[in-house]
ChimeraX commands (.cxc) that place a marker at each C-alpha (Angstrom):
marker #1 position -9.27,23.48,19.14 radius 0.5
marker #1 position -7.34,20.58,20.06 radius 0.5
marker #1 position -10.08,18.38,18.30 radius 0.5
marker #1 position -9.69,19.92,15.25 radius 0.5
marker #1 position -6.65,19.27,14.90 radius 0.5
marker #1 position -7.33,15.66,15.61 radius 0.5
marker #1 position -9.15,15.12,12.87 radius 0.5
marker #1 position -6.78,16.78,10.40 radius 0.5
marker #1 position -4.00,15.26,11.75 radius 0.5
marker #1 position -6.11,11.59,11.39 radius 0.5
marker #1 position -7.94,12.91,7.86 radius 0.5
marker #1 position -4.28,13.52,6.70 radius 0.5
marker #1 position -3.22,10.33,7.55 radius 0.5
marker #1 position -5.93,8.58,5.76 radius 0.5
marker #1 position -4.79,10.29,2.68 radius 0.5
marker #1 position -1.23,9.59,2.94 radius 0.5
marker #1 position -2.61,5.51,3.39 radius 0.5
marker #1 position -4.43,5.91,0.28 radius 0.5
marker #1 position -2.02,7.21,-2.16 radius 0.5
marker #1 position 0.54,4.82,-1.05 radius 0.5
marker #1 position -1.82,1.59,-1.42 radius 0.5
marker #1 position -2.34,3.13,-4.79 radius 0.5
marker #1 position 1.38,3.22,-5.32 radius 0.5
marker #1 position 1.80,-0.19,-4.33 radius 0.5
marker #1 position -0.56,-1.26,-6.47 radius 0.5
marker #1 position 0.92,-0.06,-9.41 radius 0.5
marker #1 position 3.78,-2.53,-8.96 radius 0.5
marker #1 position 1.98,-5.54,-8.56 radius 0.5
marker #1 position 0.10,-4.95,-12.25 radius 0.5
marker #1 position 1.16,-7.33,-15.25 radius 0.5
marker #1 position 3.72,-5.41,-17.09 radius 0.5
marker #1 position 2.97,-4.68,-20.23 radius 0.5
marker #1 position 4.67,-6.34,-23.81 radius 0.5
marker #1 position 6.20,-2.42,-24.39 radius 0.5
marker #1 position 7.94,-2.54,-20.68 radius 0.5
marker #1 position 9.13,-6.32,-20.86 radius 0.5
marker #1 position 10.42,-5.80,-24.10 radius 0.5
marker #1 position 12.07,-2.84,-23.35 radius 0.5
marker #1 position 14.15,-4.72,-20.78 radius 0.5
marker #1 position 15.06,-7.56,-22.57 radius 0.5
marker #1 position 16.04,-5.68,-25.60 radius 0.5
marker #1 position 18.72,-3.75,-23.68 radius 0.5
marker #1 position 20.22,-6.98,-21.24 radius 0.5
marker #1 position 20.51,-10.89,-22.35 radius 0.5
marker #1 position 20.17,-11.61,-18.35 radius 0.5
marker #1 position 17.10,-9.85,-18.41 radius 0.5
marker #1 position 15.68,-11.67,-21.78 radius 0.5
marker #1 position 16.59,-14.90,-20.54 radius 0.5
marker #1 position 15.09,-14.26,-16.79 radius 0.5
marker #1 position 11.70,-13.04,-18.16 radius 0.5
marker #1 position 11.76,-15.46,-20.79 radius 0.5
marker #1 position 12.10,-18.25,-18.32 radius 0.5
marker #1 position 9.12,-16.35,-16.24 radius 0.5
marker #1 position 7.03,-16.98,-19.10 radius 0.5
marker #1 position 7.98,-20.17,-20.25 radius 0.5
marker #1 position 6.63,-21.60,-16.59 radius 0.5
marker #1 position 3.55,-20.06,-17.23 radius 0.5
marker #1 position 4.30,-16.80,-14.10 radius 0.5
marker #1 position 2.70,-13.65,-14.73 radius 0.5
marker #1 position 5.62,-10.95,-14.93 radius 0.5
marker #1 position 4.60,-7.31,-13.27 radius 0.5
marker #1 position 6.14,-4.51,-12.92 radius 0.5
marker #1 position 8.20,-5.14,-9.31 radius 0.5
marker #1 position 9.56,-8.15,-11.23 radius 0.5
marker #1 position 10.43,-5.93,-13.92 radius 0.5
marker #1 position 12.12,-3.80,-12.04 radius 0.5
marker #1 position 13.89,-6.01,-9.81 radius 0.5
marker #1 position 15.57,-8.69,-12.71 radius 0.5
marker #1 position 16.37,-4.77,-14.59 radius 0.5
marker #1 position 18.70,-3.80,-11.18 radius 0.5
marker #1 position 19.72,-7.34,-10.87 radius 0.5
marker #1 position 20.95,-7.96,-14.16 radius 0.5
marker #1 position 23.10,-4.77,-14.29 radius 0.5
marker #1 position 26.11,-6.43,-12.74 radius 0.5
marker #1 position 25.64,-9.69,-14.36 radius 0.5
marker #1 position 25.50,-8.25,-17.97 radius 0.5
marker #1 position 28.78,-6.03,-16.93 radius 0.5
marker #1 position 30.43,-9.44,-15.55 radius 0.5
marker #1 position 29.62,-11.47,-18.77 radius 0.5
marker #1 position 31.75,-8.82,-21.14 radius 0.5
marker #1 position 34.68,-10.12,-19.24 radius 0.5
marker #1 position 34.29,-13.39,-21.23 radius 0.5
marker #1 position 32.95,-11.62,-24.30 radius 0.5
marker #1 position 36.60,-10.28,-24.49 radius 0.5
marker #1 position 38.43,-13.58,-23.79 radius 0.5
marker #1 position 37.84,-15.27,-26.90 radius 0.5
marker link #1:1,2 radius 0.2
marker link #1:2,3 radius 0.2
marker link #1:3,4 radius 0.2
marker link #1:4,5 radius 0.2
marker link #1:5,6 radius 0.2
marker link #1:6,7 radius 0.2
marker link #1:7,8 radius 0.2
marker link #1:8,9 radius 0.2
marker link #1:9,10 radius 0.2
marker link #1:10,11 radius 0.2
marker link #1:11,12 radius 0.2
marker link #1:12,13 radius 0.2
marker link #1:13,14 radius 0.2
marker link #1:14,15 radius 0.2
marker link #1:15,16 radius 0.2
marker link #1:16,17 radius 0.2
marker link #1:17,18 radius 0.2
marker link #1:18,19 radius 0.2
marker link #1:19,20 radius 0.2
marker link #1:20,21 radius 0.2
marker link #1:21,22 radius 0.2
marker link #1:22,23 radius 0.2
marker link #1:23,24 radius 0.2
marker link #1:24,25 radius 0.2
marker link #1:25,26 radius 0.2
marker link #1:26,27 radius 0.2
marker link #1:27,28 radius 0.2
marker link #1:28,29 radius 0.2
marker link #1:29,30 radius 0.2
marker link #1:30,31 radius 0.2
marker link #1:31,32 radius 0.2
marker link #1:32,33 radius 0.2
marker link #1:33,34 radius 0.2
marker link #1:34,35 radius 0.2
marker link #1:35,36 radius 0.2
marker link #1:36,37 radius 0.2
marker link #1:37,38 radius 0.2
marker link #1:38,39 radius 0.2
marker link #1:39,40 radius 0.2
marker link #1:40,41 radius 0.2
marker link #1:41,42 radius 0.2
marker link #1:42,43 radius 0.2
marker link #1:43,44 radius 0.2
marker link #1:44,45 radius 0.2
marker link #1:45,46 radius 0.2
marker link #1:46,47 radius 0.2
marker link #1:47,48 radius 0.2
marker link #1:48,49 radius 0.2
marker link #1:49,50 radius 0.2
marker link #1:50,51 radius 0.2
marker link #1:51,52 radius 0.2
marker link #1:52,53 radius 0.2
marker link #1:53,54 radius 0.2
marker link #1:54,55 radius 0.2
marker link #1:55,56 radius 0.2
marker link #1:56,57 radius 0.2
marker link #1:57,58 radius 0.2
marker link #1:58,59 radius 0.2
marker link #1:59,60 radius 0.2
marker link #1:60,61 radius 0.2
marker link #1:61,62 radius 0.2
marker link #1:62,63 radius 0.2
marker link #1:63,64 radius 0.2
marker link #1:64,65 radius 0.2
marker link #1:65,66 radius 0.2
marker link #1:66,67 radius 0.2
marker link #1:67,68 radius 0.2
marker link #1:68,69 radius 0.2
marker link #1:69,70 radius 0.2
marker link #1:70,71 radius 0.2
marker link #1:71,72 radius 0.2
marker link #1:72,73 radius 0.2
marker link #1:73,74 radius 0.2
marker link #1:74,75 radius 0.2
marker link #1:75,76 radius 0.2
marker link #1:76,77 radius 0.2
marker link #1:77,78 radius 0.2
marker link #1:78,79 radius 0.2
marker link #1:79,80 radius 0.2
marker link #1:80,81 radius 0.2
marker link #1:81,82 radius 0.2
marker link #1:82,83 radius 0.2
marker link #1:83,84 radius 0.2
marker link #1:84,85 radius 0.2
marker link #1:85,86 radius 0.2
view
């Protein structure tokens, strides 16, 4: 009995590993042109950041994505501050 639950306990596991390596995965896959360009459309921080990704030749994914779309919140709320001092 105890062995049974052994191996569902270790056959459980095993699937839990697997569906997060594919998760990870998924993040670390070039982005497309529809997801960078959604980005950059909405956020001139973002535009410029993956612009400058490109321009040195770096493939962008989708963690980098992500991560210059939270960072660039703040930043693009920051720079209306001097869009209104004119």
């Amino acid at each position: 009995m105890k062995m049974k639950y052994t191996v569902l306990l270790g056959v459980a596991a095993a699937l839990l590993i697997l569906l997060a390596g594919w998760s990870l995965a998924g993040e670390f896959k070039a982005a497309t042109v529809a997801e960078i360009q959604s980005v950059a459309a909405n956020s001139k921080c973002a535009k410029k950041l993956l612009q400058d990704a490109n321009r040195f030749g770096q493939e962008i994914t989708r963690r980098d994505v992500k991560h210059v779309k939270d960072q660039c919140v703040s930043i693009d709320q920051q720079s209306k501050a001097f869009e209104c001092v004119r």
